[in-house]
Each structure stands twice: as structure tokens, then as C-alpha cells.
C-alpha angles and dihedrals in degrees: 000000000000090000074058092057106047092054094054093055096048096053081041087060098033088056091048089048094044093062104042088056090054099037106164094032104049146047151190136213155149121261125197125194156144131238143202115222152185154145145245119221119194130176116178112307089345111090112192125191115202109211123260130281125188120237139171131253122196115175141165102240123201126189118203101186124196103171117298088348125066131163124232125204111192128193104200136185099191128150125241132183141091152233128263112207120223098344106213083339096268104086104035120209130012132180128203112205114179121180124228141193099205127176118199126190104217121199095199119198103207119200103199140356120269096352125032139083140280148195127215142176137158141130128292133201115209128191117204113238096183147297144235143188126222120186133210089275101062092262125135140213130192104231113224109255091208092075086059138073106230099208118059126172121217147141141252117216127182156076144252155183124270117206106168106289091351116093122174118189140178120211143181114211123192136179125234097197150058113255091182109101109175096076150026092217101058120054125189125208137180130221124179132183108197140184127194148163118219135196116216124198 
């Protein structure tokens, strides 16, 4: 956790300084959103989707533009998961929130200048924090961290609207690789479609 940390607080200080470099040209800013997610069992030749749950998604947001490209570096805290529906038909719903730090490295087309529209898309690196369940009643669990991989590679896809400071995007975000960790037969992956407003200074 401090090595977490650490890290944090050095992308937190290279965006800053990012920015201040490239002033004119570049700029920095705090996104909010809500996502749609779910996730993708599968165990040997059965694949399995939870439904969808919503989550939030809060992020320090940076824009590095060279022309009609910039790149565009994100620190997120979002929430990923699913919800399994009647589980053995005795418990009814439950849905799994975990909780990542991910860190995506955009490459945005931008079509004008302070309004206009663009189109992104890059990798992305998450770390799990943790996980609960919550059942159809109200009451929590903490999920064991040991059955799950914490780092998971992925990918965000999408495109938004630019009005002055204001930016609104829509995004798909998918997981590569497996986060399931107990076993070589069952894989786990995440998926996410996301929606968010951002304020740029």
C-alpha cells in the first residue's frame, strides 16, 4: 500500500508538472461519472455474463495537445463488478462491487478548438483496492482478495463533446485479462460503459 502510494503521488506531481511545462497547450482537470458494468464468467466451454450494476467513477484527468492529437494520461478511482441474479435460487441478488485505481494512457483526435468533438482510445493498468457483496436485504461482505488477481490490464474506447472548459465523453472499458486467481479453469473478466463530464483548468 505505501508502494501505492508512492506511486499515486508521483503520477499526481508528473501531471502537474506536465502541464505547467506545456502551458498554453496543455491542461489539466477532474472528471465525474457512472458506469455500467459487468462481468464475463467463464468455466471451461460455459461462458456465463452477470447483469449490469451501476458504479461511479471520479478521476484526475490531464490533456497534452499537439495539434489535432494530445495525449491524455487519467488517475481513476471507478467501481467495477456485477450482479449476479438469483444466485441457486435461494438468496436471490447479489451484487459484486470492487474498487479500482486505474490509470489509462488516452491518444484523443480532436476535431476543433474550444468546441468541437473528439475521439480516444489507449491502454489502461488497474490495481484492485477491495470487494464487497451486497444481497438483495441491504447486508455486506467483504470479498477475499486472495481468490483475485490485483493488477488487470485493459483498455478505454470512446468519444466526446468539448464546450470551453467543459468535456463529456462516453467510453467502453474492457478488460484483457483474467482477474480470477483460484483456479485455471474459470476465468473472470470486466467490462464497463461509462459516461462523464469533466472540468479542465
Amino acid at each position: 500500500m505505501k508502494a501505492l502510494f508512492n506511486i499515486t503521488c508521483g503520477i499526481l506531481l508528473l501531471m502537474t508538472s506536465l502541464v505547467n511545462s506545456t502551458h498554453g497547450q496543455s491542461c489539466i482537470g477532474i472528471r465525474a461519472g457512472v458506469m455500467s458494468s459487468k462481468q464475463e464468467v467463464q468455466n471451461g466451454d460455459i461462458t456465463d455474463d452477470y447483469a449490469s450494476k451501476l458504479g461511479a467513477d471520479i478521476a484526475l484527468v490531464a490533456d497534452f495537445r499537439m495539434g489535432l492529437i494530445s495525449i491524455s494520461p487519467e488517475f481513476h478511482w471507478l467501481q467495477k463488478g456485477g450482479k449476479i441474479e438469483d444466485l441457486n435460487g435461494t438468496v436471490g441478488d447479489v451484487s459484486r462491487t470492487f474498487n479500482y485505481l486505474e490509470i489509462p494512457v488516452l491518444v484523443k483526435l480532436n476535431f476543433g478548438k474550444s468546441a468541437g468533438f473528439f475521439l480516444f482510445g489507449g491502454p489502461s493498468v488497474g490495481y484492485l483496492l477491495n470487494g464487497t457483496d451486497k444481497d438483495m436485504d441491504g447486508q455486506t461482505n467483504d470479498i477475499d482478495l486472495d481468490f483475485y488477481k490485483r493488477a488487470e490490464f485493459g483498455a478505454h474506447v470512446g468519444g466526446g463533446i468539448g464546450l470551453g472548459p467543459i468535456k463529456l465523453d462516453v467510453r467502453y472499458i474492457f478488460g484483457l485479462t483474467d482477474i480470477f486467481d483460484d483456479s485455471q479453469d474459470i476465468q473472470i473478466t470486466n467490462s464497463s460503459l461509462g459516461a462523464g463530464v469533466s472540468f479542465m483548468f
